[in-house]
C-alpha positions as CSV (number, residue, x, y, z in Angstrom):
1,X,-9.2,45.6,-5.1
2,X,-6.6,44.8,-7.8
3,X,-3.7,44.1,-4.6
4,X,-6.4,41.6,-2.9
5,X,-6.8,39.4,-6.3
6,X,-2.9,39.5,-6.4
7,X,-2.8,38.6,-3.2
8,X,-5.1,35.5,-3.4
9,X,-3.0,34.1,-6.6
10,X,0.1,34.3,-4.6
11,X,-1.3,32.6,-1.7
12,X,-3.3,29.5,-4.2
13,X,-1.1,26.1,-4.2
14,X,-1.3,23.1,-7.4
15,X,-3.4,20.4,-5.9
16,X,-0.7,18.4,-7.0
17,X,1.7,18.9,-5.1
18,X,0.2,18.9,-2.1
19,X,1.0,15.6,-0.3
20,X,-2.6,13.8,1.4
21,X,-2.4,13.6,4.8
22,X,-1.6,10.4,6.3
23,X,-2.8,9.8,9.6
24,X,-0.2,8.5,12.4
25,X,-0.3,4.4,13.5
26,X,-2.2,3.2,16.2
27,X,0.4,3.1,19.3
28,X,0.3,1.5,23.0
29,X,-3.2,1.1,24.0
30,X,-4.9,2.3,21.1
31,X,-3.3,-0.3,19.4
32,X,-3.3,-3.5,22.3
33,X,-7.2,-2.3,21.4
34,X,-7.4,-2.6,18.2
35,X,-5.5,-6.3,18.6
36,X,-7.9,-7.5,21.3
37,X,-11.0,-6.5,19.4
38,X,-9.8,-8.5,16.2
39,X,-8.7,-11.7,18.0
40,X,-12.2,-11.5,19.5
41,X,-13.7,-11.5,16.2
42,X,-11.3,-13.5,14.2
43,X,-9.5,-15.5,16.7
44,X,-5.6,-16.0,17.1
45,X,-4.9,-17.0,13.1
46,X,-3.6,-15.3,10.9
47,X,-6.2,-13.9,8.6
48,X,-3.6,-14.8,5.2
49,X,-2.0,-17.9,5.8
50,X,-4.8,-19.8,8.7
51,X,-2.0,-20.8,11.1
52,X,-1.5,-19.4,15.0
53,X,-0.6,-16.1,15.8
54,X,2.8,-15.6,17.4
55,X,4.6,-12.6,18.4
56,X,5.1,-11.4,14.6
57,X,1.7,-10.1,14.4
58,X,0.9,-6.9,12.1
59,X,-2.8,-5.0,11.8
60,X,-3.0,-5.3,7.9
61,X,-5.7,-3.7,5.8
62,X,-8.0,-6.2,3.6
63,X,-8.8,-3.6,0.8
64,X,-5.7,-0.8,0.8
65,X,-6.3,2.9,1.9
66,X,-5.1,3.1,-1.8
67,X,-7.6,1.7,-3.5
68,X,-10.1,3.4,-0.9
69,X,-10.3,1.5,1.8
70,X,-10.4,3.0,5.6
71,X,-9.4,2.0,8.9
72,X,-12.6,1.0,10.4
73,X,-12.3,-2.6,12.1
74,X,-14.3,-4.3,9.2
75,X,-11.5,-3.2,7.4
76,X,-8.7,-4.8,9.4
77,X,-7.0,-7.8,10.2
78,X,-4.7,-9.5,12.4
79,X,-1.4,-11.3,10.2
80,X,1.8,-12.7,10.2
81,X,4.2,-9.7,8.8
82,X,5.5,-11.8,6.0
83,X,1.9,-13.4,4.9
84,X,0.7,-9.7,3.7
85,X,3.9,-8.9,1.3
């Protein structure tokens, strides 16, 4: 009994420092998805600044996963790169 309990406190971690996972970026298809669903809801502006899409596009998040936001679609939005900084 007594080398199980001093086993378990061995094994137990500080929440701190365990790092939250972070899951990966949409890539290839997953992400030409993502795109085509939001121009089809938003059309081709940028959701920041109002002006045309071009080929600097970036899938930006309108409330942070920070400050406990998600990555559903309602969620995201098509910008410019530099209209999000």
């Amino acid at each position: 009994m007594r080398k199980r309990r001093q086993a378990a406190k061995r094994e137990a971690v500080p929440l701190a420092s365990v790092r939250p996972w972070k899951p990966a970026r949409p890539k290839g298809e997953v992400r030409a998805a993502i795109v085509s669903l939001l121009l089809d809801r938003d059309g081709p502006r940028c959701h920041w600044c109002r002006r045309p899409l071009g080929s600097d596009v970036s899938i930006e998040h309108l409330r942070p996963l920070s400050r406990g936001g998600g990555n559903d679609l309602d969620n995201l939005a098509l910008a410019h790169r530099g209209c999000n900084k």
